[in-house]
C-alpha positions in Angstrom: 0.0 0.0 0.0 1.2 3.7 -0.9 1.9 5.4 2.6 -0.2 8.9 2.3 2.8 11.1 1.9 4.9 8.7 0.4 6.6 10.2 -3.2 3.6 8.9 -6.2 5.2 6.0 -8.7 6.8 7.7 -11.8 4.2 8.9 -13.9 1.1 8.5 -12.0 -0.5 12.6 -10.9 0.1 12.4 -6.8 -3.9 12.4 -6.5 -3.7 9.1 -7.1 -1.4 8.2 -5.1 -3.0 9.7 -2.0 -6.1 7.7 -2.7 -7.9 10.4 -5.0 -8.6 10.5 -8.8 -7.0 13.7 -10.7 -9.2 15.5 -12.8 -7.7 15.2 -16.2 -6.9 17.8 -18.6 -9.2 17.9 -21.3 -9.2 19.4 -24.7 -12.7 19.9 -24.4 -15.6 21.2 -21.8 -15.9 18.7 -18.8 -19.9 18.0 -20.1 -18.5 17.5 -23.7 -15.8 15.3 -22.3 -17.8 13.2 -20.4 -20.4 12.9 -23.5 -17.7 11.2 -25.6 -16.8 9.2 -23.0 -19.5 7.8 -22.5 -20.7 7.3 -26.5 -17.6 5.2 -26.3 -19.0 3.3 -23.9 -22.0 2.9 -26.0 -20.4 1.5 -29.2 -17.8 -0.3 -27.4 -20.7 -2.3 -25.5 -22.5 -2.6 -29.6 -19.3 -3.9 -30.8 -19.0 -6.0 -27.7 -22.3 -7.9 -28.4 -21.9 -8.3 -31.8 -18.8 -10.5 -31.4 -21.1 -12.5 -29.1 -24.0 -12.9 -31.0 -21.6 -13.7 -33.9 -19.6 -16.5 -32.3 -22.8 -18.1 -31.1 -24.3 -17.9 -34.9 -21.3 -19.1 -36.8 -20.7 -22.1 -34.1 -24.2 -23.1 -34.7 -23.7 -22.9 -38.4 -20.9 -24.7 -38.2 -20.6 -27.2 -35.3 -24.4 -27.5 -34.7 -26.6 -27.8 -31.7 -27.4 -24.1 -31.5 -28.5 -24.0 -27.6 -25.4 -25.9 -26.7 -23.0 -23.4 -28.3 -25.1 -20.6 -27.2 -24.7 -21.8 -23.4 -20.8 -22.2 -23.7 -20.5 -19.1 -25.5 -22.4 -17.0 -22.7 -21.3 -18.9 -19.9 -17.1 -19.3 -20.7 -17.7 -15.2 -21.3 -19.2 -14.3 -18.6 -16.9 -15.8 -16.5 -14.4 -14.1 -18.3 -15.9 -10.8 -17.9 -15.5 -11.4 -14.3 -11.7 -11.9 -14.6 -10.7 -9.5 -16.8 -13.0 -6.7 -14.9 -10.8 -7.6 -11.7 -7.5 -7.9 -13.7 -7.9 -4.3 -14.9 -7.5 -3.2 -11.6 -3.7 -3.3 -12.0 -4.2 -0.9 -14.8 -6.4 2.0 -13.1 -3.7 3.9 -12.6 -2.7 4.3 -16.3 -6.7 4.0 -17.4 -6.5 5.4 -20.8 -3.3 3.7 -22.1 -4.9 0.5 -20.8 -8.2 1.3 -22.3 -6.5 2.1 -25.9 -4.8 -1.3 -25.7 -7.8 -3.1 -24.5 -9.6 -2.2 -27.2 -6.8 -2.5 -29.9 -6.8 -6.1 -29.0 -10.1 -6.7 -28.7 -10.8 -4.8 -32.2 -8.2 -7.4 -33.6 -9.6 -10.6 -31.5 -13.2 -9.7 -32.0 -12.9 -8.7 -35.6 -10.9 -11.8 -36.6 -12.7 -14.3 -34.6 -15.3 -15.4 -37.4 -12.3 -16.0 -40.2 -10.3 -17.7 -37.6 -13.3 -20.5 -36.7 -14.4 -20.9 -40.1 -10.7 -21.2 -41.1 -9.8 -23.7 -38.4 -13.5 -25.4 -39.3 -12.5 -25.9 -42.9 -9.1 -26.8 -42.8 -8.7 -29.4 -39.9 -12.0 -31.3 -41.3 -13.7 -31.0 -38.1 -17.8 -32.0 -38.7 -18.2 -31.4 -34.9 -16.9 -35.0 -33.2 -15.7 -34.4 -29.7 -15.3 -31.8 -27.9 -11.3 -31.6 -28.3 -12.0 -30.5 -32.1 -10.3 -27.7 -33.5 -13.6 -25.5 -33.7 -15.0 -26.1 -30.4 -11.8 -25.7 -28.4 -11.2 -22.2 -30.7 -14.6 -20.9 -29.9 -14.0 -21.7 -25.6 -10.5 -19.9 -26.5 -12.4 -16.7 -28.5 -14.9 -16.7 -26.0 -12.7 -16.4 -23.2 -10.2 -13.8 -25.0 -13.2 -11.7 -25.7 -15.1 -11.8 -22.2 -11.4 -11.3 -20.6 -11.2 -7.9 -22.8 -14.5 -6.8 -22.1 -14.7 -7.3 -18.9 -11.1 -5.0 -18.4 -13.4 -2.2 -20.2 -15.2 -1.4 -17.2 -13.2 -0.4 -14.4 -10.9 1.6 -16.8 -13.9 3.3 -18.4 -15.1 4.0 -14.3 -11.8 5.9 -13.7 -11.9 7.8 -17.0 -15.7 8.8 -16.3 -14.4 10.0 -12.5 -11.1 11.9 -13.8 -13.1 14.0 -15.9 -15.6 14.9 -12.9 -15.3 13.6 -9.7 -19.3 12.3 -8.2 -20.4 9.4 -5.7 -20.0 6.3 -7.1 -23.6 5.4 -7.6 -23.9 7.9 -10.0 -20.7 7.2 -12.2 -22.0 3.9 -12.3 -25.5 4.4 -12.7 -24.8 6.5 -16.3 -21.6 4.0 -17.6 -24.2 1.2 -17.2 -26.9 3.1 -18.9 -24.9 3.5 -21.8 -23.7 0.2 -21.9 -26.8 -1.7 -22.1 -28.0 1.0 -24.9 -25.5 0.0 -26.9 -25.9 -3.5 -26.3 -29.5 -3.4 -27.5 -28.7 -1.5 -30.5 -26.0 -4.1 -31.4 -27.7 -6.6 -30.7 -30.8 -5.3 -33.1 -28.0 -4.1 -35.4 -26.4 -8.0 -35.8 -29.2 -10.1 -37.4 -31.6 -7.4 -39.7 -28.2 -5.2 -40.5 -24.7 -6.8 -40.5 -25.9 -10.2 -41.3 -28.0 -10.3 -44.0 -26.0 -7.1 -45.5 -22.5 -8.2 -44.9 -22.3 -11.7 -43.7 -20.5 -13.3 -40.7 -17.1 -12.6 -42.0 -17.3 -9.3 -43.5 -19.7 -8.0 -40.4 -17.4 -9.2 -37.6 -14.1 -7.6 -39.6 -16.3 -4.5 -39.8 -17.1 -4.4 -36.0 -13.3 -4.5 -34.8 -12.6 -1.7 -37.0 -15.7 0.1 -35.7 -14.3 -0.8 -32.4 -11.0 0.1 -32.8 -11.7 3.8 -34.1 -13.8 4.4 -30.9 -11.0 3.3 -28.5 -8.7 4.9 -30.4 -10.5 8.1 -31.2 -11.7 8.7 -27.5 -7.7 8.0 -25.6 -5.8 10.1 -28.2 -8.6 12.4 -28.7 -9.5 13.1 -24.8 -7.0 11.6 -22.9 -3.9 12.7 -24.8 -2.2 14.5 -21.8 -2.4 11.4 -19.7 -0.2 9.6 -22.3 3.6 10.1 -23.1 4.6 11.2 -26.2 6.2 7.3 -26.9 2.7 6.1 -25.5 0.5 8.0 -27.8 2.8 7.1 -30.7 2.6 3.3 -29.7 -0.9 3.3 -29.5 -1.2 5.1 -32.4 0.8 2.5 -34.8 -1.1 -0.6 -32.5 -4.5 0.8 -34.2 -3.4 1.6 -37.5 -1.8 -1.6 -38.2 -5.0 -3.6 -36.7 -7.1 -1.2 -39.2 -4.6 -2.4 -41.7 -4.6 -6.0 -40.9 -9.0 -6.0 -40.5 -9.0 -4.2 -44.0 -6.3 -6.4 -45.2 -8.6 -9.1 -44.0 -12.0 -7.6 -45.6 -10.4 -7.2 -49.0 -9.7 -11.1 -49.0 -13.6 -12.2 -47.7 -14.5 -13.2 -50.8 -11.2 -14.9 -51.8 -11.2 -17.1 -48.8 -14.6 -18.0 -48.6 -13.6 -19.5 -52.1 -10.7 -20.8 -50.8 -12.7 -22.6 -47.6 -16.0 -23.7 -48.9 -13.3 -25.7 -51.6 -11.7 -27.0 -49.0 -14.9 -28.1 -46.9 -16.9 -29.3 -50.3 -13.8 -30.5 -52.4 -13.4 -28.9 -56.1 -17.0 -29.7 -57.5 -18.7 -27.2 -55.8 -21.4 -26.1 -58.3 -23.8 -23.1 -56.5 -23.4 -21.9 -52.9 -26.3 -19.7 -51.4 -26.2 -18.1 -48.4 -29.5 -17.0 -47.0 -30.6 -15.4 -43.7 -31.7 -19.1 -43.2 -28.5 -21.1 -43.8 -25.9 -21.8 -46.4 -26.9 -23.9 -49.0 -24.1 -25.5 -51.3 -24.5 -27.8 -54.1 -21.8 -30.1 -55.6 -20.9 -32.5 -57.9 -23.6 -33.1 -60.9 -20.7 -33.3 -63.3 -18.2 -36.2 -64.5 -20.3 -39.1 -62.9 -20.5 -37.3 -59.7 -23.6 -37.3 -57.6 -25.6 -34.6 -56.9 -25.3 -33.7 -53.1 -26.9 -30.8 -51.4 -25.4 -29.3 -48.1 -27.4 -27.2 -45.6 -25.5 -25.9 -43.2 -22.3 -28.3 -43.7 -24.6 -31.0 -43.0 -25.6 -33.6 -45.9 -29.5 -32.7 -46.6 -29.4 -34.8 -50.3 -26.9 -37.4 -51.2 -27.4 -38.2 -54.9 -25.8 -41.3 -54.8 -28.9 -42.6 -53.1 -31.7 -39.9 -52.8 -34.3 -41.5 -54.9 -34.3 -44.5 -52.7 -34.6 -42.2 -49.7 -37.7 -40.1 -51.4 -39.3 -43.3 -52.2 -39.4 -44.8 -49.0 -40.7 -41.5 -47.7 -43.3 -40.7 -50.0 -44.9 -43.9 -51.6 -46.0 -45.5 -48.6 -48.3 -42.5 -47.5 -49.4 -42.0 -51.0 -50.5 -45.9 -51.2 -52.8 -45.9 -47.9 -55.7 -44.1 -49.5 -56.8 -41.1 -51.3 -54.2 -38.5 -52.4 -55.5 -35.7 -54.3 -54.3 -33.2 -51.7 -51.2 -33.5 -50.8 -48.8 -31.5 -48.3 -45.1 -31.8 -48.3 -43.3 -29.7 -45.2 -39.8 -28.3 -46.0 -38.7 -30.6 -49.1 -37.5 -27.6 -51.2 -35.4 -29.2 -53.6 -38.5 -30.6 -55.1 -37.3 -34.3 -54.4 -40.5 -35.4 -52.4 -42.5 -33.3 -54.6 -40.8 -35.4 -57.7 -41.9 -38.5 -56.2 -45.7 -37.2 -55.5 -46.2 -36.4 -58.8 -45.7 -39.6 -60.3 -48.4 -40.6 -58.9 -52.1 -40.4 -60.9 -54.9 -38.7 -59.6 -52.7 -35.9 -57.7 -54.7 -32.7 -58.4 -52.7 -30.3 -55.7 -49.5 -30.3 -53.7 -48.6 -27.9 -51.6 -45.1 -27.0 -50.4 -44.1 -25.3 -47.3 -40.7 -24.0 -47.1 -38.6 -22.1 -45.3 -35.3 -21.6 -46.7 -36.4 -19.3 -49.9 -33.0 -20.4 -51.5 -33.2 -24.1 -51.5 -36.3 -23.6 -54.0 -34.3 -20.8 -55.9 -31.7 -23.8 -56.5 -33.8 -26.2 -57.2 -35.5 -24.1 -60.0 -32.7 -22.7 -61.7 -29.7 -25.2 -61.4 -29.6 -27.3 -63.9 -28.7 -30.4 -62.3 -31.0 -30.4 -59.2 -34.1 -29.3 -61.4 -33.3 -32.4 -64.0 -33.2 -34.7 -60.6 -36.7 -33.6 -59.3 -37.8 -34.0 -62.8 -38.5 -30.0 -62.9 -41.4 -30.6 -60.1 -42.0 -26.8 -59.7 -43.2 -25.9 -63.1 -45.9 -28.3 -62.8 -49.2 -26.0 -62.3 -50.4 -28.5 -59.6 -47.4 -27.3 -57.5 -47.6 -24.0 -55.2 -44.8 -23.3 -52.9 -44.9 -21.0 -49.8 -41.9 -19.6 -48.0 -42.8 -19.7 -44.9 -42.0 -21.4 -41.6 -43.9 -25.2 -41.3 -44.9 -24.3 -37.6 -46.2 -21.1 -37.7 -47.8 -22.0 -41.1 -50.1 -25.0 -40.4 -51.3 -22.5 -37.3 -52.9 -20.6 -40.3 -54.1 -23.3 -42.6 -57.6 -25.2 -42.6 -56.8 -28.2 -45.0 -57.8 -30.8 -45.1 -55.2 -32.6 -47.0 -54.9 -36.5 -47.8 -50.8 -36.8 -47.3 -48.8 -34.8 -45.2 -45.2 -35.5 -46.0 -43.0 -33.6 -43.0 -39.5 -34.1 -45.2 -37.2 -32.1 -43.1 -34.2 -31.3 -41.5 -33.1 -33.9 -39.0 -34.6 -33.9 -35.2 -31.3 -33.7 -33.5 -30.5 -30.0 -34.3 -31.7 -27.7 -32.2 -33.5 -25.3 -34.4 -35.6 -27.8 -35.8 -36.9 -29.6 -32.5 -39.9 -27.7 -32.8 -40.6 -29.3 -36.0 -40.9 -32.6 -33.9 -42.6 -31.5 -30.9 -46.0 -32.7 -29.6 -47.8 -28.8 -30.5 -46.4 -29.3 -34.5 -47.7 -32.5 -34.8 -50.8 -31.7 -33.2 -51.0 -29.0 -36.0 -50.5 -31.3 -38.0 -53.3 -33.8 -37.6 -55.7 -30.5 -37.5 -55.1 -30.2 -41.3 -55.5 -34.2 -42.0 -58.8 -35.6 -44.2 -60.3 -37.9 -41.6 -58.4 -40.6 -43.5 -55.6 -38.7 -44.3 -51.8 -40.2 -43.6 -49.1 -38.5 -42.1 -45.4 -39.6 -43.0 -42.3 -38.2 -40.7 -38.4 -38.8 -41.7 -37.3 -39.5 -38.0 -33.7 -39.7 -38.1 -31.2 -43.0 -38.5 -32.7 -45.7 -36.4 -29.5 -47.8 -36.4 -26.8 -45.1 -35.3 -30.0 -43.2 -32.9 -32.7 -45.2 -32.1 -33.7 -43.6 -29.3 -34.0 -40.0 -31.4 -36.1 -42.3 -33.8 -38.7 -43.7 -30.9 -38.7 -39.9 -29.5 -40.4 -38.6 -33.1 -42.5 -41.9 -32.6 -43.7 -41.6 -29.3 -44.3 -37.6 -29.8 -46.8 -38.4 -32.8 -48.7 -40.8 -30.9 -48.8 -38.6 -28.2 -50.5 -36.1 -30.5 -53.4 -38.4 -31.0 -52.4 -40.2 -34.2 -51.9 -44.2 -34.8 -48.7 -44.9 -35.8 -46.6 -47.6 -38.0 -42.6 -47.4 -37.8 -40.5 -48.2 -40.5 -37.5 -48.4 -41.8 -35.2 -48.5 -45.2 -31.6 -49.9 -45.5 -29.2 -46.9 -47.2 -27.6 -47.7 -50.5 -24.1 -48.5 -51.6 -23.2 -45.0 -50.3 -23.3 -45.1 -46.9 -20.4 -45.2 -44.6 -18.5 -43.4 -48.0 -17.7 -46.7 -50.0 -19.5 -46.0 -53.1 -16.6 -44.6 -54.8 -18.3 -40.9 -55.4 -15.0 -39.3 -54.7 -16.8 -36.8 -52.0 -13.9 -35.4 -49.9 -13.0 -37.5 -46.6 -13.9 -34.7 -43.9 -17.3 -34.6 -45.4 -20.2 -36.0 -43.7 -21.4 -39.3 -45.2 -25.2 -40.1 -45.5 -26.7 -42.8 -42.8 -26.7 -46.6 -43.2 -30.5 -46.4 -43.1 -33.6 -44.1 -42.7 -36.4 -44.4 -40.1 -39.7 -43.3 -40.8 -43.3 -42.6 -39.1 -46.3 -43.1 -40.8 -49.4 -41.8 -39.1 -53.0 -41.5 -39.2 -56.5 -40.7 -36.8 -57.0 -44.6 -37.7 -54.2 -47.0 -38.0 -52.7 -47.3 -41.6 -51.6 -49.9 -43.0 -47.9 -49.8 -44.5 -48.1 -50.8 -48.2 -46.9 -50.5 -51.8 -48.6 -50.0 -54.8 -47.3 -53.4 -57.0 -48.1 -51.3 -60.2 -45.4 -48.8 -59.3 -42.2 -49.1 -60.8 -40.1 -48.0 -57.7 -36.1 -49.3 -57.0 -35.4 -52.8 -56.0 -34.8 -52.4 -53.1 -38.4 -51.2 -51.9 -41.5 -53.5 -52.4 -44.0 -54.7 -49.8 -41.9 -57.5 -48.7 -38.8 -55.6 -47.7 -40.5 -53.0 -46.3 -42.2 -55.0 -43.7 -39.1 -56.9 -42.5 -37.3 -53.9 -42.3 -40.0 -52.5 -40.0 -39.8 -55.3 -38.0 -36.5 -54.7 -37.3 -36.8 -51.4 -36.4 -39.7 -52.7 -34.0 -37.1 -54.7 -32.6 -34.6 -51.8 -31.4 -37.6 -50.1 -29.6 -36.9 -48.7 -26.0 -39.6 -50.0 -23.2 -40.7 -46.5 -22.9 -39.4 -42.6 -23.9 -41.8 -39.2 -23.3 -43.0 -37.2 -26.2 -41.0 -34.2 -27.0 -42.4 -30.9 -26.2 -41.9 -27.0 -27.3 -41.4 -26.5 -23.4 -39.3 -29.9 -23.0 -37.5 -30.8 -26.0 -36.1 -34.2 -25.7 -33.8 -34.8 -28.7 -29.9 -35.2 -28.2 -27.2 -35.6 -30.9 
């Protein structure tokens, strides 16, 4: 501890030293000064929660599992806050020299963060195994670097406020927080309608650390000048221009090395790549006896290798069990199940409900996927909404014959809502009375109890089911020779499916339908005995409230 009339460390005003704060010299009025200190405080705090809110986005994109990654994000920063905020305490005496290099490094850290994971994510071939893959320990690492630099913001910004005008403590604190959580919210609001769908993750995040870096910058050598040396203002000075440089530098090359990456995620035959606010959608191969697959996400949504037996199995089925003149597919935007519905006679309407706006823009215009599904959407029987499947079957009447629910798989996060007791409910409430409901439930071999989960959630929503179940082709496990890169996900060694009705339907095949080999009335029965077989004694429904689906 500094006795009171001991001589005050070099460089620190003797204030300080005797336990007081010196009132700085300002270039400006103390009112102004204490207005730009704390609209630094307000865009710092925007900038702040845009790197959260952009590491939790990209490591859902990426690794999946969106709650999970949102908790560890959160959590591992808050905890960081807390370390950094009493690790700045060693700086208080220097504030604005330690604020201008806080916030040089957390310009650079922030601002980099998204091209660093995706780089790591794309490189090291890491689909999101264990939790000692390159991603996930990069984002714990970001996340801590970031909380640690945000947290140090506080106390340095609380002695800048009090060096410009000394006031109880309440006060001081009572503005630097008001500002804070200002900014917050308008960073927050800023990140998904603004940076996102304007700039994209990588260009949004590189723009944010510049942003950041000019207001640290701008508001130490602007204000707090005189409290630097002249070697300190100089330092700081070339820190922020060369992490400008090096975050422009960086911007310049966005386009170049998302080139670069999604080639080495997808493998040279990438053919279309559409980002949406939704997800990424990326279509390869089609080309040089290459199959046709369709990514979502990183995630395999349509291996071409073995698709038509997949749409099949999930379509025909349903279609066989009775009347089918109005028919429903959910999601299904590459026109696949639709392909498969329209073989059929005596189809007069089919409606498609999709989310993702781009997946249907693809399967229009790419010339590959539209000659798979057989050019489904120019059929005049065809009408697709963009819309969300939930919130959309709240609106609709029906009834419908077939509801085919062809979508993403129940073990990511966003789409649990998609299997939950309320959706299916919805979804009986637009059946004919002897109308048939079909659900693609997941691998039953590799996740059983996922598969029984969608099952027991559709009888819980009133309907009779029959499970069932359809070996993959030659492609699963990645020995069919399609030469689709090694860190890729391959497609399942089988499919499970639910097939539903008010009454219970009977699972059956048209024999005057020309379908694959591999599916007629005989297989399809044994297979769903075997899936019968691998049936857990008893598992809850899954609910909007109490989701119940694990990867």
């Amino acid at each position: 501890m500094i006795e009171p009339h001991a001589p005050a460390p070099p460089g620190v005003p003797r204030s300080w030293s005797e336990g007081g704060t010196a009132q700085a010299r300002l270039p400006v009025r103390p009112g102004t000064g204490r207005f730009l200190v704390l609209a630094g405080v307000f865009v710092c705090a925007a900038c702040g929660l845009v790197y959260e809110l952009e590491l939790v986005a990209l490591a859902s994109y990426l690794i999946g599992d969106s709650v999970t990654q949102a908790s560890v994000v959160l959590s591992v920063m808050v905890f960081a806050m807390g370390i950094g905020s009493l690790a700045a305490k060693r700086l208080r005496f220097r504030a604005a020299a330690g604020f201008g290099a806080v916030e040089a490094v957390l310009a650079l850290v922030g601002g980099s963060s998204a091209m660093a994971l995706y780089a790591v994510f794309a490189w090291t071939g890491d689909w999101g195994g264990v939790w000692s893959g390159g991603p996930r320990c990069l984002l714990v690492g970001f996340s801590l670097a970031i909380g640690l630099l945000i947290g140090a913001e506080v106390p340095l910004l609380m002695e800048l406020i009090q060096r410009i005008r000394r006031e109880d403590a309440g006060g001081a604190v009572a503005d630097l927080f008001a500002a804070d959580y200002v900014g917050a919210l308008v960073g927050g609001l800023a990140f998904p309608f603004l940076l996102l769908p304007q700039l994209g993750q990588l260009t949004g995040a590189l723009l944010t650390g510049a942003v950041n870096a000019v207001a640290g910058g701008a508001l130490v050598l602007g204000l707090f000048r005189q409290d630097l040396s002249r070697r300190g203002r100089w330092l700081l000075l070339a820190a922020n221009v060369v992490v400008l440089a090096l975050l422009g530098t960086a911007a310049a090359l966005v386009s170049d090395f998302e080139r670069a990456a999604r080639h080495a995620v997808y493998g040279d035959h990438v053919r279309a790549a559409v980002r949406s606010g939704v997800q990424e959608a990326v279509l390869t191969g089609g080309t040089r006896g290459r199959p046709l697959d369709l990514f979502l996400d990183g995630r395999l949504r349509v291996d071409g290798s073995d698709e038509r037996l997949y749409h099949q199995a999930l379509v025909h089925p349903a279609m066989d069990g009775g009347p089918h003149a109005r028919v429903l597919v959910l999601g299904g935007g590459d026109g696949l199940a639709v392909r498969e519905v329209l073989r059929r006679s005596g189809v007069l309407r089919v409606d498609v409900v999709e989310p993702d706006p781009a997946v249907v823009l693809l399967a229009r215009r790419d010339r590959a996927l539209s000659a798979l599904n057989g050019h489904a959407f120019a059929d005049p029987r065809v009408r697709v909404r963009t819309a969300d499947p939930f919130c959309w079957l709240r609106r609709t009447q029906g009834p419908y014959d077939v509801v085919i629910a062809d979508l993403p798989d129940p073990g990511i996060a966003a789409s649990t809502k998609l299997y939950s007791q309320e959706f299916y409910g919805l979804a009986r409430r637009v059946l004919a009375p002897d109308g048939r409901l079909v659900v693609h439930a997941g691998p039953v071999s590799s996740r059983p109890r996922v598969f029984w989960t969608v099952e027991a959630t559709v009888r819980a929503a009133g309907l009779r089911t029959v499970p069932y179940r359809v070996a993959a082709g030659a492609s699963a496990g990645g020995t069919d020779g399609t030469g689709r890169p090694a860190g890729l996900p391959q497609a399942p060694r089988d499919w499970g499916f639910v097939l539903a009705a008010p009454t219970r339907p009977v699972l059956t095949l048209d024999p005057r339908e020309q379908l694959l080999p591999a599916l007629n009335p005989a297989s399809l029965r044994a297979d769903a005995r075997d899936a019968a077989r691998t049936r857990p004694p008893y598992l809850p429904p899954s609910t909007l409230l109490h989701p119940r689906y694990t990867r």
